[in-house]
N, C-alpha and C positions, 0 to 999 in steps of 0.2 A: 504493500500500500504506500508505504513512504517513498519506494521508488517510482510508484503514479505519481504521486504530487507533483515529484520534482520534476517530469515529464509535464505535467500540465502545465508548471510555471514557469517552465525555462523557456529560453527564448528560442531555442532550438524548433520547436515545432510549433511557434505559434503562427507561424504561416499557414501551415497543414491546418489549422484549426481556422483560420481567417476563409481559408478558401471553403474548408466543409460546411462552416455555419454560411456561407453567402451560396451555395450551392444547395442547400439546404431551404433558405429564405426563398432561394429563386424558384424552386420547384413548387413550392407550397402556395406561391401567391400564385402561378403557374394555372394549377390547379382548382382554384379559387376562382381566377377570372375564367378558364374554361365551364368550372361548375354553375357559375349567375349565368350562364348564356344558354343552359339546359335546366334550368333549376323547376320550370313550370315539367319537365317529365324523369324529375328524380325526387323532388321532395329535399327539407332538410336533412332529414333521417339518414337519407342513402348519401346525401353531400358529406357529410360529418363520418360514414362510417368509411365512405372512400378517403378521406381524406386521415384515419388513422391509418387503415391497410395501407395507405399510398406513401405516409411519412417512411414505412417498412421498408420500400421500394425503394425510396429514396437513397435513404442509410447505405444499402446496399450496392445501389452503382456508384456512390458517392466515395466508397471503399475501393472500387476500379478504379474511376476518376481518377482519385489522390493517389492513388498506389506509385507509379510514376515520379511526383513530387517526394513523395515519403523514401525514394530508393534515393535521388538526391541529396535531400538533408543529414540521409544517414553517414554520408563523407566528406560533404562540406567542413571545412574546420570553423569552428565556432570565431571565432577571430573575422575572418571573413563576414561574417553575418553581421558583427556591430559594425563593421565597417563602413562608412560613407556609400561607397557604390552598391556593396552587399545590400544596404538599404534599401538604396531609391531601384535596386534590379528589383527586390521583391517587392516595392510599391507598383512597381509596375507589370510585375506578372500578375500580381493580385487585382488589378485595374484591366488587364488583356484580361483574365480569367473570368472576369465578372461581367464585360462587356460582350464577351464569348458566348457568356451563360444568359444575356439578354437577347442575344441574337436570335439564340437557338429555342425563347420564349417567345419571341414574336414569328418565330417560323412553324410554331406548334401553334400558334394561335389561328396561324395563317389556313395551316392543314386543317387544324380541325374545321374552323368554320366551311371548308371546300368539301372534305368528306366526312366528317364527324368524327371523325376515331384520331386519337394520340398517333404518332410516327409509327409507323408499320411497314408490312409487306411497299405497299405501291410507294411510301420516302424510298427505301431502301432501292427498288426499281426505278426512278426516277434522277438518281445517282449515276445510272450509267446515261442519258441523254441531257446530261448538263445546259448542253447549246438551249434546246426547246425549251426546259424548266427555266432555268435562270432566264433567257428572253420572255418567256410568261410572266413571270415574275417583274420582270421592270419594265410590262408593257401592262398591265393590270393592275401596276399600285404605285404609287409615288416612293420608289425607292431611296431617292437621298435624303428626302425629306422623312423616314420613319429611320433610317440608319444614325442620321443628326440627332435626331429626338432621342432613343436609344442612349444617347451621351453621360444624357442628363438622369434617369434614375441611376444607370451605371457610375457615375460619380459621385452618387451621394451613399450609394452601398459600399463604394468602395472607400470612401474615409470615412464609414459609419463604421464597418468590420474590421478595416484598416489600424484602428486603435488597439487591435489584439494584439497586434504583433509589438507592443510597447511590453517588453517583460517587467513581469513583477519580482522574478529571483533571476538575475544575468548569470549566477554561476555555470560552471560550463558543465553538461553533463559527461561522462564518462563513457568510455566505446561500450560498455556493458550495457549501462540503460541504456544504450541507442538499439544495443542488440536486443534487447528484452523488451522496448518494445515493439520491434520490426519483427517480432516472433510473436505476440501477440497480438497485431496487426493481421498476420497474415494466418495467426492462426482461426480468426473471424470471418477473413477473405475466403478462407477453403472452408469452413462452414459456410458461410453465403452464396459457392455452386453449389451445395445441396438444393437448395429455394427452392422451390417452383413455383415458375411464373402464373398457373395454373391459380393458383387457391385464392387470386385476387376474384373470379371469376366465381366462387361461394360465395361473396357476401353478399350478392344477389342476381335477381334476374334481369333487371333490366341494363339493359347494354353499357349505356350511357355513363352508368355508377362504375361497372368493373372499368370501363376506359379510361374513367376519372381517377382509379386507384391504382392504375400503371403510373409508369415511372416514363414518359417519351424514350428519351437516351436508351435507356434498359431495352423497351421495349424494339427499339430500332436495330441497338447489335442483338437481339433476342432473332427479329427476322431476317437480318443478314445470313446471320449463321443457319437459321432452317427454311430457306425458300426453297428447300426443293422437302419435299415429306415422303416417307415410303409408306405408300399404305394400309400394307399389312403389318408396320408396325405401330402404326399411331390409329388406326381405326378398326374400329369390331368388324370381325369378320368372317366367312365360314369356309370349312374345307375347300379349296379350288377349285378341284372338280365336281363341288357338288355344286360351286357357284356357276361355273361353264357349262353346264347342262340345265341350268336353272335358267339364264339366260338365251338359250335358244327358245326354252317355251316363251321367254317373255319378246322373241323376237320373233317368233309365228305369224305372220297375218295373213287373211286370205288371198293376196297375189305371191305371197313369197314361198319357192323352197329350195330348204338348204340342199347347197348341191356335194354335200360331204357328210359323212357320220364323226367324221372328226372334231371332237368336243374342244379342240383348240382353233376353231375355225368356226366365224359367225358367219361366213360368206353366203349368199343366197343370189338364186335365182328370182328377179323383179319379170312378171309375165304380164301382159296385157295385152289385148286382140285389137284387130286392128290397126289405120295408120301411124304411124307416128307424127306429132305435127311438131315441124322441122321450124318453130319461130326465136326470132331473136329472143334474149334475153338480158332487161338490164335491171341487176339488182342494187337497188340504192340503201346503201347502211347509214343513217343519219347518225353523226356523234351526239349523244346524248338527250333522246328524245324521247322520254318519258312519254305515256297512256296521254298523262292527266295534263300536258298540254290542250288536246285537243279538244274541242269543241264537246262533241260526242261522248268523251267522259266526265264532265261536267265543267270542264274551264269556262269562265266567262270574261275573258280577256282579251278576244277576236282575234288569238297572234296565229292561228293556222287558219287564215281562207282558204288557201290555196290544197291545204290536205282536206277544207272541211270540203270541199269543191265537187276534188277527186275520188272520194268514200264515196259519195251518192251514184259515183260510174264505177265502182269496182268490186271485186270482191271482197269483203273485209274479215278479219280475225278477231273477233272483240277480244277474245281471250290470251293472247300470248306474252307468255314469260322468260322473259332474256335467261341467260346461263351466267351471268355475273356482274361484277361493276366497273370491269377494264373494258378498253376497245379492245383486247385483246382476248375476253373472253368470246366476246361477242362476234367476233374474224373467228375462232375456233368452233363455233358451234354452226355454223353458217356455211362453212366451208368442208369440216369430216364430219358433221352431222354426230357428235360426241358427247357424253357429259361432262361437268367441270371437273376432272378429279385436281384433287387435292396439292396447294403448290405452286410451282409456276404452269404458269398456260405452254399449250404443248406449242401456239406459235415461238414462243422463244427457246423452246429446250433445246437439245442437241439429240440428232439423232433424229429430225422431224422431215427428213425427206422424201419425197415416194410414197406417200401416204395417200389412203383411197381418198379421195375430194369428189365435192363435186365440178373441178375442175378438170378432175382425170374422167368422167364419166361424159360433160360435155366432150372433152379432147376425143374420148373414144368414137361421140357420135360426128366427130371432125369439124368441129366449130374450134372458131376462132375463140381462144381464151383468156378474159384480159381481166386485171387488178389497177384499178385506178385509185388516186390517193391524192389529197391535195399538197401534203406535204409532202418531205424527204424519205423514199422507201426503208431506209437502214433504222428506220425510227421503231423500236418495237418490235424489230427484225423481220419485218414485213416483207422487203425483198428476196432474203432470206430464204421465208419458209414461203411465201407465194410461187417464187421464183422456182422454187425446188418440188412444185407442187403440182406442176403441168399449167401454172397462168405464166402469160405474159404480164411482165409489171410495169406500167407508166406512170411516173412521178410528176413533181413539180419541177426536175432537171425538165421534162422536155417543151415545157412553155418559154417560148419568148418572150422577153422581159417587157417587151414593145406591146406582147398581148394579156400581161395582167393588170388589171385591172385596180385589184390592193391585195395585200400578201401582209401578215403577222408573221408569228415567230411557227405558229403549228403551220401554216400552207397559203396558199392563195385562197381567193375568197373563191365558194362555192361555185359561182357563175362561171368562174376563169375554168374552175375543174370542170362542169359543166360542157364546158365550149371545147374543151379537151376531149372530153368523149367524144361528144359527135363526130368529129373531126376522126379519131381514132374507126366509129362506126363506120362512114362512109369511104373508111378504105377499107373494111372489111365485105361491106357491102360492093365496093369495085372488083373486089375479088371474086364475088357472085359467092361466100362463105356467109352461112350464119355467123351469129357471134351470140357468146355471153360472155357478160362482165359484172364484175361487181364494183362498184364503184363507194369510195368509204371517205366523206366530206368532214371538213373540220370548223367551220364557222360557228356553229354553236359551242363554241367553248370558250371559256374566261381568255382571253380580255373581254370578250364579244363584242370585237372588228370587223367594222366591212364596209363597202362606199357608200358614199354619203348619199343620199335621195332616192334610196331604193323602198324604204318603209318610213314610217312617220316615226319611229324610237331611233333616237342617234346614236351612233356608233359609240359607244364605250360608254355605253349608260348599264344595261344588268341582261340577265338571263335573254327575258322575256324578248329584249333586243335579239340576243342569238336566232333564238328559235323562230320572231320571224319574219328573220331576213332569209335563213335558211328554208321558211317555206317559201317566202317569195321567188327563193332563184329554182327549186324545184319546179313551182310554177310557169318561171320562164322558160326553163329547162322542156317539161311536156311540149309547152307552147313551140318553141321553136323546133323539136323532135318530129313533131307533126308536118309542118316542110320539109320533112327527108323522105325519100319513096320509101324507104325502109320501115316506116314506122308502122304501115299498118299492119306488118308480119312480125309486131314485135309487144311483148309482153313486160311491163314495166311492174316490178318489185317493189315497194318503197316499205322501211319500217326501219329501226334505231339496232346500234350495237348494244346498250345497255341504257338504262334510267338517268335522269342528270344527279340523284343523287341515291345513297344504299343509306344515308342516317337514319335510324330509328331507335326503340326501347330492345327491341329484340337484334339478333345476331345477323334474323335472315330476317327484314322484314319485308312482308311479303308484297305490298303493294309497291313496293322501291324495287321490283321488279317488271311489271306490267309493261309493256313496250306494243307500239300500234302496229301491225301488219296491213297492206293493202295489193291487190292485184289487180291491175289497170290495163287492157286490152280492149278498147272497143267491137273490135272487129271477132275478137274469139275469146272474149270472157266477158259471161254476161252478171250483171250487178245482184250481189247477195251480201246477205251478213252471216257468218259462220260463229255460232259462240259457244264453240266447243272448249273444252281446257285444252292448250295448248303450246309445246317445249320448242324454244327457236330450236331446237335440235332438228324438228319435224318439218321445218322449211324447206330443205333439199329436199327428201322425199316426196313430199304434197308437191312442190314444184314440179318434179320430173312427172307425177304421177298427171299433173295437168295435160301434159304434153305428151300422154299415152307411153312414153318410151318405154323398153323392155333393155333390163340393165343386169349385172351383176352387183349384189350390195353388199356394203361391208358397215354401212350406217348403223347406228342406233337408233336412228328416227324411223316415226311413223307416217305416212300417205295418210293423213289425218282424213282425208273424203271417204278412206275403204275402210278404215278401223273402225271396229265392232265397237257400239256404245256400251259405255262403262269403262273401256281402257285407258282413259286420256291420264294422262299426267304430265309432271314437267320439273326440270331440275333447275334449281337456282341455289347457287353457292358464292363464299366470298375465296379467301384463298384458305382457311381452314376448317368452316364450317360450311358443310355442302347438305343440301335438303332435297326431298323427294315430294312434291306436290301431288295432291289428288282433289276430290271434289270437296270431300270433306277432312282433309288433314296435312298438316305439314309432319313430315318423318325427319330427324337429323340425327346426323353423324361429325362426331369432331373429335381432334385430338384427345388423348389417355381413352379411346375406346368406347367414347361414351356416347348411348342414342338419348335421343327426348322426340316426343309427338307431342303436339299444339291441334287444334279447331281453331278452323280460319274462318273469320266473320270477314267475307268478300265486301261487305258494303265500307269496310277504312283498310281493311290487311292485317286486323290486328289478329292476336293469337293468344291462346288461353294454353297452357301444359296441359297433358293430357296422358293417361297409360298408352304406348304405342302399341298399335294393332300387331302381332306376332308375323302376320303375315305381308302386310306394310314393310313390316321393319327389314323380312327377310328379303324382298325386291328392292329394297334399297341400298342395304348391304350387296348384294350382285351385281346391281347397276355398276356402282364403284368401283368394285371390287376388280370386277372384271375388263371397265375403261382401262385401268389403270395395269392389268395385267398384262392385257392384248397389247397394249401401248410399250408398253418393256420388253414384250416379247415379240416385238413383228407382225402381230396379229391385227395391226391395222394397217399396212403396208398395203399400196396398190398390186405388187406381185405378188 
């Protein structure tokens, strides 16, 4: 004990104590201002109990942090530290330190309000495209002006704490107490990887609290280190083979049969009588285009004319649920027809080449096959895995500068992408080739820029700007399509990659999935509304199944027009909690093994716990189980 004392009051680590308790301070107010900006859907109760569990959290990376500094002091000679420069070096790491520790408060402040959650999976991913974030970032917020500001609390924390490092006993301590307590130090440190991050997630159910009682930092190198998850060992699951046999019955339907008895092969024979009709296709992936935008689901803010226009000529999906809350999920489910398993999305893994698409099934029927983008392809690694995928990929390299119109940090503006297809079309149309393409637009996203006189909401005012300018140039978009001879042989796709936002009280909430479908053909698709439940996964198939073709599948999707009533479901997951939809329940699966079932009240998305149905649980464990199999094992390879 006496050798603590003399430890607390020597001068030797009152740095280490200057830096913890301001590190310390910074988290908790941290904390505090994230928690008043959700307070109306946590209550006091749950702010105050996140906010004990989260000081835990704290302590603990706070022991990383300083570790580092504490290997330093341990050799420094004491002489050094009263020293004039010894001083003002540590007033001044202690002033970097703290200015550091406000940066990284305002850029947590910044996340959360963008997608509601502390630093996670997508900071961590957003790390590798530096160029786009940081350009979003100083085109969406006044950067010098909050960096300046920054100054000022950091100044007055750092000669508030800065008074510790004033000793109260300057004697020197002796290499022993330094060794005793850098051996007690660290003997806390190896207690604190036992942790698990996990047990912040008991102190309740709602989302918002456990998010409030991580730690950012913590949780950030927490998802570095596990962006990729194995799923048989982080999720419940059942014998393989019992799961791969269990999955061809759920992959049955009356056009399809498997042309193998081989339980490691979902491959199927897709049969239909009759022609095939040989028409274009262009499928438009809107960034971030939530249901509850439009009209039709109850908005009343007039920003989609132009979609509410096109519903009354198409066929519509009331019901469809995206597969995640990245573009990235949403290019995956759209493209292998897949569920989300667990982790990174399989566009950026390694190993994602040659994979069944529906880009290799067009290829097969010898259409031209193209990925349009208004940004830089390497972004998301889109090039990539499009490129290695059987599409052609066209970027924002192949516009002239002469022909954009406005261009941000994610892409040219919609229009300019726009005017790039067609152009793209009518050489595939010279060639006397079909074509499909998918086309994947960027305007609807923060900053939400675009030229000026196109809608009545100015450029870099909010959202609702986004979405619709982005209807307007779809609009344009039909509009001018209609002048191509090509158009009347061509079928127009329109619906979103994912939701503009996943925040909610629960993990998967389920309305922050909802995403609009439309199918716009005058000529050979005549106007309905289809409101069945239904998985973007089942987009490729229903598509193909329009167009009569007869294919080999390797999808997990369903031709949602031939599937027998009662089968509908649909998957929606984040990167580690992944869920199994049905009419009446949400099924999940997440990290340490663990399921839960919910009853979804459709009329907000909310969800109540519930005992999961046995047999629920066990097609939602196969689902996964087996994405994720096939996926490691070649089983979803186009050969």
């Amino acid at each position: 004990m006496k050798s603590f004392n003399l430890i607390l009051k020597s001068s030797r680590y009152r740095l280490l104590f200057a830096l913890g308790l301001t590190f310390l301070s910074i988290c908790l107010l941290t904390r505090l201002v994230l928690g008043v900006t959700v307070l109306n859907e946590t209550g006091l109760f749950d702010l105050l109990k996140a906010i004990i569990v989260g000081t835990a959290f704290d302590l603990i990376t706070a022991i990383y942090v300083l570790t580092p500094t504490l290997l330093l002091l341990l050799f420094i000679p004491e002489r050094w530290l009263h020293s004039k420069i010894g001083k003002i070096i540590q007033w001044i790491w202690l002033a970097l330190h703290t200015y550091g520790l406000m940066f990284v408060a305002l850029s947590e402040w910044l996340f959360w309000s963008e997608f509601g959650n502390r630093f996670d999976f997508i900071a961590v991913d957003y790390l590798v495209y530096t160029h786009e974030v940081i350009g979003n970032i100083k085109e969406s917020y006044p950067v010098p002006l909050l960096l300046g500001a920054l100054a000022i609390p950091a100044l007055i924390m750092t000669i508030f704490f800065g008074r510790l490092m004033r000793p109260s006993n300057p004697n020197t301590l002796n290499f022993g107490h330094r060794i005793r307590f850098k051996a007690m130090w660290f003997s806390v440190f190896a207690l604190s990887l036992l942790a698990n991050s996990d047990w912040r997630n008991q102190i309740s159910g709602n989302r918002y609290t456990q998010e409030l009682a991580g730690n950012g930092t913590y949780q950030f190198w927490h998802a570095f280190r596990h962006n990729q998850l194995n799923y048989e060992r982080h999720y419940a699951s059942i014998p393989n083979e019992e799961a791969l046999q269990k999955l061809r019955t759920l992959l049955q339907t009356p056009e399809a049969s498997f042309v193998s008895n081989d339980l490691h092969s979902i491959e199927r024979q897709i049969s239909h009588t009759g022609p095939e009709k040989r028409l274009n296709v262009v499928l438009i992936s809107i960034e971030s285009m939530s249901a509850d935008f439009l009209t039709a689901y109850g908005n009343t803010k007039g920003i989609t004319p132009n979609f509410d226009a096109l519903r009354s000529k198409s066929l519509v999906f009331d019901r469809l649920y995206a597969n995640g809350t990245r573009t990235v999920r949403g290019l995956e489910a759209l493209a292998l027809s897949v569920p989300p398993t667990p982790g990174q999305s399989i566009v950026k893994r390694l190993d994602n080449q040659g994979l069944f698409s529906l880009g290799h099934v067009f290829r097969q029927k010898n259409y031209e096959t193209l990925y349009l983008y208004g940004g830089y392809g390497y972004f998301d690694n889109m090039t990539g895995f499009f490129g290695t995928n059987e599409y052609k990929v066209v970027d924002r390299s192949s516009i002239d500068k002469k022909d954009i119109h406005f261009e941000n940090i994610w892409g040219v503006a919609d229009e300019d992408l726009f005017t790039l297809s067609l152009s793209e079309f009518d050489k595939s149309s010279a060639a006397s080739k079909p074509f499909f393409a998918h086309i994947m637009t960027t305007s609807n996203h923060r900053p939400f820029t675009y030229p000026d006189g196109r809608i009545d909401i100015p450029s870099h005012t909010n959202r609702e700007g986004g979405v619709k300018y982005t209807d307007w140039a779809i609009g344009d978009f039909i509009k001018r399509a209609s002048q191509h001879a090509w158009f009347k042989d061509t079928i127009f796709i329109i619906t979103a990659d994912h939701c503009a936002s996943s925040a909610g009280k629960t993990g998967l909430p389920v309305n922050q999935y909802h995403i609009p479908l439309l199918i716009y053909s005058p000529a050979h698709i005549a106007p309905a509304v289809n409101t069945r439940l239904m998985s973007q996964i089942d987009l490729a198939p229903t598509l193909l199944g329009l167009l009569n073709f007869s294919y080999r599948s390797k999808f997990f999707g369903y031709d949602i027009n031939v599937l027998e009533p009662g089968r509908e479901r649909a998957f929606i997951g984040n990167y580690q909690e992944i869920g199994y939809l049905t009419a009446d329940a949400l099924t999940t699966l997440s990290t340490q093994k663990k399921t839960a079932a919910y009853t979804v009240d459709w009329s907000d998305g909310s969800t109540h716990k519930k005992e999961p149905d046995p047999e629920t649980l066990m097609r939602t464990k196969t689902y996964y189980q087996t994405a994720s199999w096939l996926y490691n094992n070649g089983g979803l390879k186009a050969q």
